[in-house]
MMTF fields as JSON, N, C-alpha, C and O atoms, coordinates in Angstrom:
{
  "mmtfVersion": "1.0.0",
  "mmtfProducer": "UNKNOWN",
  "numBonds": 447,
  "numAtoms": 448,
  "numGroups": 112,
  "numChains": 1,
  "numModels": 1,
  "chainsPerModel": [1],
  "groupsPerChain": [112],
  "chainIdList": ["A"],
  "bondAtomList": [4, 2, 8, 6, 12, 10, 16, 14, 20, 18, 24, 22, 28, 26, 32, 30, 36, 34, 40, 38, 44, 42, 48, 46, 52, 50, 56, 54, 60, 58, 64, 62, 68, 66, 72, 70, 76, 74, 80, 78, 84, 82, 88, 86, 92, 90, 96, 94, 100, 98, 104, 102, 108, 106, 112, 110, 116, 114, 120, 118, 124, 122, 128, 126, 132, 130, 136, 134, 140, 138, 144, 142, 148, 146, 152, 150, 156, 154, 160, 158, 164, 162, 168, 166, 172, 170, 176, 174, 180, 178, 184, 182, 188, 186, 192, 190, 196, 194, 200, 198, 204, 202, 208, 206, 212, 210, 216, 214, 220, 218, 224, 222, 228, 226, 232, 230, 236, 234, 240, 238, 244, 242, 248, 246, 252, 250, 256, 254, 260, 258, 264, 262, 268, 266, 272, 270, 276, 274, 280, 278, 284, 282, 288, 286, 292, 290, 296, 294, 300, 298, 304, 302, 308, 306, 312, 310, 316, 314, 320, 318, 324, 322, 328, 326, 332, 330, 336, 334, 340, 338, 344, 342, 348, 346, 352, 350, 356, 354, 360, 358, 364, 362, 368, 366, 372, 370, 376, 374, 380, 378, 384, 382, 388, 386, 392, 390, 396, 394, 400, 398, 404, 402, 408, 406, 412, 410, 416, 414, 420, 418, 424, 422, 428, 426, 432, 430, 436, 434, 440, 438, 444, 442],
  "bondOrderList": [1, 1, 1, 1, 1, 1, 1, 1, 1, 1, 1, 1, 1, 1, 1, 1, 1, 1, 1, 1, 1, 1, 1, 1, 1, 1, 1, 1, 1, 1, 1, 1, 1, 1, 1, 1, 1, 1, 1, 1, 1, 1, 1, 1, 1, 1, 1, 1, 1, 1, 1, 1, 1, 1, 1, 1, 1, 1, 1, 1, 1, 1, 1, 1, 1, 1, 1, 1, 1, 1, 1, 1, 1, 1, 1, 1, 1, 1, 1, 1, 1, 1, 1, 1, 1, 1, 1, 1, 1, 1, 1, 1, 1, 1, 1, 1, 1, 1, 1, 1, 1, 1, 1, 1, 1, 1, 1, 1, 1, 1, 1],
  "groupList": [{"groupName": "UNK", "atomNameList": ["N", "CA", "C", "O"], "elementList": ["N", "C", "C", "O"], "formalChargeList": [0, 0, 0, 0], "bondAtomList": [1, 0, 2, 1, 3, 2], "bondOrderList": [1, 1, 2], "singleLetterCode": "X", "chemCompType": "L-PEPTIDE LINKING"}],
  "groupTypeList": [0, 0, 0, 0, 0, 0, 0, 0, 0, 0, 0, 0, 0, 0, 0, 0, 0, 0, 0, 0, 0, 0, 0, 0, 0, 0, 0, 0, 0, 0, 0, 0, 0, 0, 0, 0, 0, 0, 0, 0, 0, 0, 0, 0, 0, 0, 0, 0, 0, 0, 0, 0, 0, 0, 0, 0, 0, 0, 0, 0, 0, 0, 0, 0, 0, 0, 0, 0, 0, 0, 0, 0, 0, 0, 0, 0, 0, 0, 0, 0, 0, 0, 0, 0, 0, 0, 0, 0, 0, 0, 0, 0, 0, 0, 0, 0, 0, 0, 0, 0, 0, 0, 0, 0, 0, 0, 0, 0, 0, 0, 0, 0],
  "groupIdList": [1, 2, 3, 4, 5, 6, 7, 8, 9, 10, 11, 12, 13, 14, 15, 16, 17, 18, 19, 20, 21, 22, 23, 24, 25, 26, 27, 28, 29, 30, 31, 32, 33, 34, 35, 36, 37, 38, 39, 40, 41, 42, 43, 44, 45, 46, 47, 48, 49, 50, 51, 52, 53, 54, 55, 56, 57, 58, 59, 60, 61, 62, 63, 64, 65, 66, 67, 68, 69, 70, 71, 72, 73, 74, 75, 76, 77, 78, 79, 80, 81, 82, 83, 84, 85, 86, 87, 88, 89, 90, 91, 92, 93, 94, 95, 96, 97, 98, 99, 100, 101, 102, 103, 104, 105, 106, 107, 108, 109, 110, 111, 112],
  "secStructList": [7, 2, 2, 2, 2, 2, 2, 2, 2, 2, 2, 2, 2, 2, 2, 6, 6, 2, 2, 2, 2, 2, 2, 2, 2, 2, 2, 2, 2, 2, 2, 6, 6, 7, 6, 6, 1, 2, 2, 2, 2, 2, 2, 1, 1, 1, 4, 4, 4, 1, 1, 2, 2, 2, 2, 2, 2, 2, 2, 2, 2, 2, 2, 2, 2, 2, 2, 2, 2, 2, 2, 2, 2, 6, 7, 1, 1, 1, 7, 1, 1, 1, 7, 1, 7, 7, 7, 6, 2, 2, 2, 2, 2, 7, 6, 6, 7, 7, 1, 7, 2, 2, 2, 2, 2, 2, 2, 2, 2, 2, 2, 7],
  "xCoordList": [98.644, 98.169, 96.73, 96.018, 96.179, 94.789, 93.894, 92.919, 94.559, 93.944, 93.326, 92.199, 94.354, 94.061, 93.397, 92.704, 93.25, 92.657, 90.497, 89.506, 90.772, 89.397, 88.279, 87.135, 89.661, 88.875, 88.503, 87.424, 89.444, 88.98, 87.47, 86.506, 87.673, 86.307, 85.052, 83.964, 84.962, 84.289, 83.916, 82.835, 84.753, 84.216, 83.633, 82.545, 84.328, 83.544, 82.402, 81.525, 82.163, 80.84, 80.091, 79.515, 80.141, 79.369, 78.718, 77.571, 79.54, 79.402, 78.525, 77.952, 78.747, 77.708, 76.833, 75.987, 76.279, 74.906, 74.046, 72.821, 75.006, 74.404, 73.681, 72.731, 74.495, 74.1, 73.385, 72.766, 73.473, 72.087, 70.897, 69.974, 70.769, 69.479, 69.125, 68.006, 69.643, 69.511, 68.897, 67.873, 69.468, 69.01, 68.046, 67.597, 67.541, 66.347, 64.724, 63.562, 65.564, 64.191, 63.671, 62.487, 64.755, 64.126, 63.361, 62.495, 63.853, 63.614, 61.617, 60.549, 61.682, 60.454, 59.667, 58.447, 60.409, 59.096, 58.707, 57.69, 59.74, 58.906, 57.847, 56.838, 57.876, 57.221, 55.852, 54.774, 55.827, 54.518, 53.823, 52.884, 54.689, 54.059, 52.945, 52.418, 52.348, 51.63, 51.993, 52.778, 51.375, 51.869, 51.492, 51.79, 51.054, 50.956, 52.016, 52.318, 52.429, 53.647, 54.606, 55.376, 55.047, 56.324, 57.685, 58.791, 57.108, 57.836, 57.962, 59.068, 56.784, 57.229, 57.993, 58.843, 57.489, 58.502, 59.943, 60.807, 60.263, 61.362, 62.415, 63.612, 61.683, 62.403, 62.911, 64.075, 62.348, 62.754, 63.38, 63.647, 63.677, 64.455, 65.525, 65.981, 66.588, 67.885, 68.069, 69.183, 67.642, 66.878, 67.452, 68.318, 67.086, 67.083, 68.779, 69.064, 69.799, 71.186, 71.559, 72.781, 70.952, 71.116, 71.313, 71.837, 70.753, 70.177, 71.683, 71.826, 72.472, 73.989, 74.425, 74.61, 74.806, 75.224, 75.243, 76.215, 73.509, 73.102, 73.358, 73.481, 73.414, 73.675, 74.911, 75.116, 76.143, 77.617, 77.452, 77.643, 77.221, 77.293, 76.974, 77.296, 76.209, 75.438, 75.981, 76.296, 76.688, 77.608, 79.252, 79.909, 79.217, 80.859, 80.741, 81.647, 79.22, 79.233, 79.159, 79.84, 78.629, 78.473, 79.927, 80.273, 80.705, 82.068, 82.929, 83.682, 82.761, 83.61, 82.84, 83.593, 81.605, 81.17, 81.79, 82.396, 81.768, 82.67, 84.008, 84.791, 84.327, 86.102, 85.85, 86.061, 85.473, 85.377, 85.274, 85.762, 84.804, 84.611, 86.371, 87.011, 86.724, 88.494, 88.954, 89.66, 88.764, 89.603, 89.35, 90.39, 88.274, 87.549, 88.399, 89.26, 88.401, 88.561, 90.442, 90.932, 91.289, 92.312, 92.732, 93.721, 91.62, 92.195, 92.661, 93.124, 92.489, 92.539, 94.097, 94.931, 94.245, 95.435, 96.159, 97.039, 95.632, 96.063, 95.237, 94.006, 96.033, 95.401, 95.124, 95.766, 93.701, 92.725, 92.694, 91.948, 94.105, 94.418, 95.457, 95.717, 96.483, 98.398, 98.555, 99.496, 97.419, 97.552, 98.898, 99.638, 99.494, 100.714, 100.07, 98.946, 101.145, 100.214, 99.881, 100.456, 98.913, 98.384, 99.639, 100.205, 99.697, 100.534, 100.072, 99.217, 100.643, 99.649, 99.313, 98.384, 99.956, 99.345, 98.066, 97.336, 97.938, 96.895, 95.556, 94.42, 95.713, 95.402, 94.434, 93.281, 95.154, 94.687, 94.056, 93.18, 94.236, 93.394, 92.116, 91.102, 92.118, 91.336, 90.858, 90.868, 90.238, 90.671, 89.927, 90.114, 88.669, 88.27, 89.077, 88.443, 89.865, 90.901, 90.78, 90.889, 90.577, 90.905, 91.957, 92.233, 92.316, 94.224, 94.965, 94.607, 96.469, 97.136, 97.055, 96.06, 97.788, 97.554, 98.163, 97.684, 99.354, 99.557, 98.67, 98.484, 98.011, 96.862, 95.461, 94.577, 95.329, 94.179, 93.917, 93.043, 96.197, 95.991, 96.441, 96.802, 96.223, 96.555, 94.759, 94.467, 94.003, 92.741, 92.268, 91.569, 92.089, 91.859, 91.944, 90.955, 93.445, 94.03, 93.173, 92.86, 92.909, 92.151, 91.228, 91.174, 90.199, 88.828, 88.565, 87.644, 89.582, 89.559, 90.444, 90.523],
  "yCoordList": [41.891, 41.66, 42.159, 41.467, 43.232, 43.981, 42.649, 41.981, 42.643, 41.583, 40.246, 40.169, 39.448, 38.914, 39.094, 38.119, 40.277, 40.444, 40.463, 39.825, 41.574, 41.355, 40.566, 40.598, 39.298, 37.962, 37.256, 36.664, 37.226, 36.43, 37.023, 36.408, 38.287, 38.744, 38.567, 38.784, 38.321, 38.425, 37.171, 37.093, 35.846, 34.743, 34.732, 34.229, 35.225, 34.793, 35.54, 35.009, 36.669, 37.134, 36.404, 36.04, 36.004, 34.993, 33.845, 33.437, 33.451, 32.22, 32.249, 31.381, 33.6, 34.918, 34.923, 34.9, 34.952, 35.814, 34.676, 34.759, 33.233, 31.998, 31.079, 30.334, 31.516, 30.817, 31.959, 31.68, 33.655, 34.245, 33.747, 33.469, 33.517, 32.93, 31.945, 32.051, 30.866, 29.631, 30.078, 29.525, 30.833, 31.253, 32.117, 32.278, 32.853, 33.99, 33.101, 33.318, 31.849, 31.273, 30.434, 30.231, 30.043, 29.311, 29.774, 29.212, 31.03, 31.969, 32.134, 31.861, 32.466, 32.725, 31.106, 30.981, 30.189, 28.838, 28.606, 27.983, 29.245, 29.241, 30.356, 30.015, 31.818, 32.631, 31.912, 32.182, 31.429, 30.495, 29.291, 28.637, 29.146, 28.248, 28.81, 27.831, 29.872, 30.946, 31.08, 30.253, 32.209, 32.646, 31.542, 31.707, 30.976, 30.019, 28.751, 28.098, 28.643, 27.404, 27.875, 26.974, 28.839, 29.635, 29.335, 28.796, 29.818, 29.746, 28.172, 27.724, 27.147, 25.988, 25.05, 24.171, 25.469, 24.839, 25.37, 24.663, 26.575, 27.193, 26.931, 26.826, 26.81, 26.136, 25.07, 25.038, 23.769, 22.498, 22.472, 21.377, 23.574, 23.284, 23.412, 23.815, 22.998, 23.446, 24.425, 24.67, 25.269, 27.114, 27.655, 28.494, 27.282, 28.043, 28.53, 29.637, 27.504, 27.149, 27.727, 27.867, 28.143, 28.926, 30.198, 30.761, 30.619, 31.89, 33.158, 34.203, 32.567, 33.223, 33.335, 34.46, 32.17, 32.454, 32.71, 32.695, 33.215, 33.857, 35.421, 36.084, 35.861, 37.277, 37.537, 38.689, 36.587, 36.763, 36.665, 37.799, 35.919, 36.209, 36.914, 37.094, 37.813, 39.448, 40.015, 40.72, 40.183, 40.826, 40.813, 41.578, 39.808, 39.247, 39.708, 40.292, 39.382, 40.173, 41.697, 42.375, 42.095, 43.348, 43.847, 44.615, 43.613, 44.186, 43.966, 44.829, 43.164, 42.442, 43.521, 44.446, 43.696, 44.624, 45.801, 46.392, 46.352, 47.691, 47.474, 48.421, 46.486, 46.301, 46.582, 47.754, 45.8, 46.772, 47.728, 48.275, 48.399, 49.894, 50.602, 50.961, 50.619, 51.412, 50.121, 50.383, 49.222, 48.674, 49.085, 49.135, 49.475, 50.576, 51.594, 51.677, 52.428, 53.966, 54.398, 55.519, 52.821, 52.536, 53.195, 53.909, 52.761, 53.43, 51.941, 51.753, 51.38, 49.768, 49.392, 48.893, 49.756, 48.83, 50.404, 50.596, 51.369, 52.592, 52.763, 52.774, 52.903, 53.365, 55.295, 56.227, 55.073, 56.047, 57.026, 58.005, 56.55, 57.827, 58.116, 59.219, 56.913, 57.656, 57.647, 58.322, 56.583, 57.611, 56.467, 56.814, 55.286, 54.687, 53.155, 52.736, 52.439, 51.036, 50.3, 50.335, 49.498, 48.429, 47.097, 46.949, 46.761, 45.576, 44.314, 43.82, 43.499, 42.363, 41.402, 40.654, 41.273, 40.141, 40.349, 39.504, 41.602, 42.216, 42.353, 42.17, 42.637, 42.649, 41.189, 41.16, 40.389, 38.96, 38.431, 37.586, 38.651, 38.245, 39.022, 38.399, 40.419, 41.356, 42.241, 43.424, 41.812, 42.923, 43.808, 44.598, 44.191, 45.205, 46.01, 47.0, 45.879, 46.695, 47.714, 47.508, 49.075, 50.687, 51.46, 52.603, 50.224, 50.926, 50.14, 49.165, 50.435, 49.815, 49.022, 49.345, 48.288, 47.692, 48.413, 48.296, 49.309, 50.443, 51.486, 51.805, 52.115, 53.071, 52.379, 53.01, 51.33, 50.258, 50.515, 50.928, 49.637, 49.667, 51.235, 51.225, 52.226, 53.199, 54.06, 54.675, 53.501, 54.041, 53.0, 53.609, 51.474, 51.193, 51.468, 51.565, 51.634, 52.272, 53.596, 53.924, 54.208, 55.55, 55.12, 55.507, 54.068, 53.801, 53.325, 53.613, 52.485, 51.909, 52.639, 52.24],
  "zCoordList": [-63.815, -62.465, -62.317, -61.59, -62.876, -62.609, -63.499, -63.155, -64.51, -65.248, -64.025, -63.537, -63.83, -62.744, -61.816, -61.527, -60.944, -60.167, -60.761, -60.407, -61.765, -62.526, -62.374, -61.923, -63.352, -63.822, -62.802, -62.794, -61.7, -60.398, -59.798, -59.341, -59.98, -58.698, -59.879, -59.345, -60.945, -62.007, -61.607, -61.023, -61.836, -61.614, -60.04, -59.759, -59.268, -58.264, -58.118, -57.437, -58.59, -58.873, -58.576, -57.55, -60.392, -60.552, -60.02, -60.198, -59.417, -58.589, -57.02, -56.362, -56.852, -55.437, -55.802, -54.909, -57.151, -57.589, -58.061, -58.159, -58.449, -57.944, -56.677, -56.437, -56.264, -54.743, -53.968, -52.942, -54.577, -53.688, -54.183, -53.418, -56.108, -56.472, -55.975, -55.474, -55.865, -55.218, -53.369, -52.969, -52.666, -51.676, -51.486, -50.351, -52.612, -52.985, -53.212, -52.866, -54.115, -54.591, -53.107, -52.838, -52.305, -51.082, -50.073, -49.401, -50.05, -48.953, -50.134, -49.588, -51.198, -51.553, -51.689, -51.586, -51.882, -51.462, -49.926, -49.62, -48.813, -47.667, -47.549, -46.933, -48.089, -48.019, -48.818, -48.288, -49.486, -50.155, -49.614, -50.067, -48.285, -47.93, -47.085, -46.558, -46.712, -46.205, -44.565, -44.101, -43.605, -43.28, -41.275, -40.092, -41.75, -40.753, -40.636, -39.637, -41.864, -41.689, -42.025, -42.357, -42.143, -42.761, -41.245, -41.291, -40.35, -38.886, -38.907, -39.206, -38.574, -38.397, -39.558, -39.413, -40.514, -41.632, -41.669, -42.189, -41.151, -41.213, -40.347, -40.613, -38.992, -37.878, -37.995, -37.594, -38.554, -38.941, -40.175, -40.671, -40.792, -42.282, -42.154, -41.084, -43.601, -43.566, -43.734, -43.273, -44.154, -44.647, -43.851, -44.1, -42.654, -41.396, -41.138, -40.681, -41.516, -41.494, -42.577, -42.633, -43.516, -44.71, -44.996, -45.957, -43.895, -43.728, -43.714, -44.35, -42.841, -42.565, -43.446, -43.91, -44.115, -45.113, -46.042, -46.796, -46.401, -47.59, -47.624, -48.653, -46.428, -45.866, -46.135, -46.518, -46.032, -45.761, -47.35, -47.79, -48.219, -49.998, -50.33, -51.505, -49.794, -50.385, -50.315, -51.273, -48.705, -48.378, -49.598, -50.304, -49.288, -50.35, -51.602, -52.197, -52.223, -53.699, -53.571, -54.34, -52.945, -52.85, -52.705, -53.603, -51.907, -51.744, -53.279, -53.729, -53.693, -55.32, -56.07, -56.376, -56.456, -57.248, -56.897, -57.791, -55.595, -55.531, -55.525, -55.45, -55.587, -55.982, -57.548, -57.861, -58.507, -60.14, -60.124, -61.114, -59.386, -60.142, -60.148, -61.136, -58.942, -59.335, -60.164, -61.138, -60.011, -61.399, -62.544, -63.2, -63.235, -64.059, -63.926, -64.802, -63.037, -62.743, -62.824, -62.965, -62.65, -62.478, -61.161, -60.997, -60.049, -58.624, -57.908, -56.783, -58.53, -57.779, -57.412, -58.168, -56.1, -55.137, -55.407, -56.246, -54.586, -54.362, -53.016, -53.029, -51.78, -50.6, -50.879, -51.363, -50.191, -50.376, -49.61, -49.617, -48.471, -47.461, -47.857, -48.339, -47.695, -48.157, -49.124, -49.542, -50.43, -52.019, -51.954, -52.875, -51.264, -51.623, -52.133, -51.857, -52.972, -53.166, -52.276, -51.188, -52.524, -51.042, -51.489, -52.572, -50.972, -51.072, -51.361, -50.625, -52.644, -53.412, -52.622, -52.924, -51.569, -50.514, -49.79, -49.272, -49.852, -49.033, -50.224, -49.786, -51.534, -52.026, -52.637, -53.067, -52.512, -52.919, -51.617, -51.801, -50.76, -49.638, -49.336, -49.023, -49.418, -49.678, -50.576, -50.236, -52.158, -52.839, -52.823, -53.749, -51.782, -51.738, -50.506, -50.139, -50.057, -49.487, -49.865, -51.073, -49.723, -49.946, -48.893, -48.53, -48.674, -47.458, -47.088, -46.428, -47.508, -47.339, -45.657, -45.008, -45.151, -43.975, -42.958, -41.83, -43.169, -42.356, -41.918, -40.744, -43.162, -42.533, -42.219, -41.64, -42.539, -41.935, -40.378, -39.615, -40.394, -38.66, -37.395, -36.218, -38.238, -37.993, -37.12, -36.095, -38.47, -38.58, -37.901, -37.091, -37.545, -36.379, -35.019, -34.292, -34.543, -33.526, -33.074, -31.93, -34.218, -34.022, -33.201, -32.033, -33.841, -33.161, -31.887, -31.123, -31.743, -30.48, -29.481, -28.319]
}
């Protein structure tokens, strides 16, 4: 199962750190277009629509990279408060999860 879990966030890595390059190099051909057409070219581009969701893949890889590391460390799908397993459903939907969904909604409750 860890196996699995791994290989999946590995590929999808990959596939994050694609589409940020692809979104890195665009973001730097409008920055070249200098600093007078950057706004109006930007406004009228698809770029502009791009933009979210280049943020939400940074975001997404960034969370998958810190999901490897306890898979490394063998802390992976061990909640980090009750120390009990996270549950594989929760797990595959979330695998950077660090709590089970009981102390999730426990530690929500707290906040609000």
């Amino acid at each position: 199962m860890l196996l699995l879990f791994e290989t999946g966030l590995r590929e999808k890595q990959r596939g994050l750190a694609k589409t940020i390059e692809k979104g890195q190099k665009e973001i730097r051909a409008l920055a070249d277009l200098g600093p007078g057409n950057v706004i109006d070219d930007f406004s009228g581009s698809a770029s502009k629509e791009n933009m979210p969701r280049y943020r939400r893949n940074r975001t997404l890889l960034q969370k998958r990279v810190l999901t490897l590391k306890p898979i490394s460390n063998g802390d992976f799908g061990i909640c980090a408060t009750g120390e009990d397993a996270i549950a594989f459903k929760r797990l595959h939907a979330v695998p950077w999860a660090t709590n089970c969904i009981e102390c999730k909604q426990h530690r929500d409750q707290a906040v609000n």
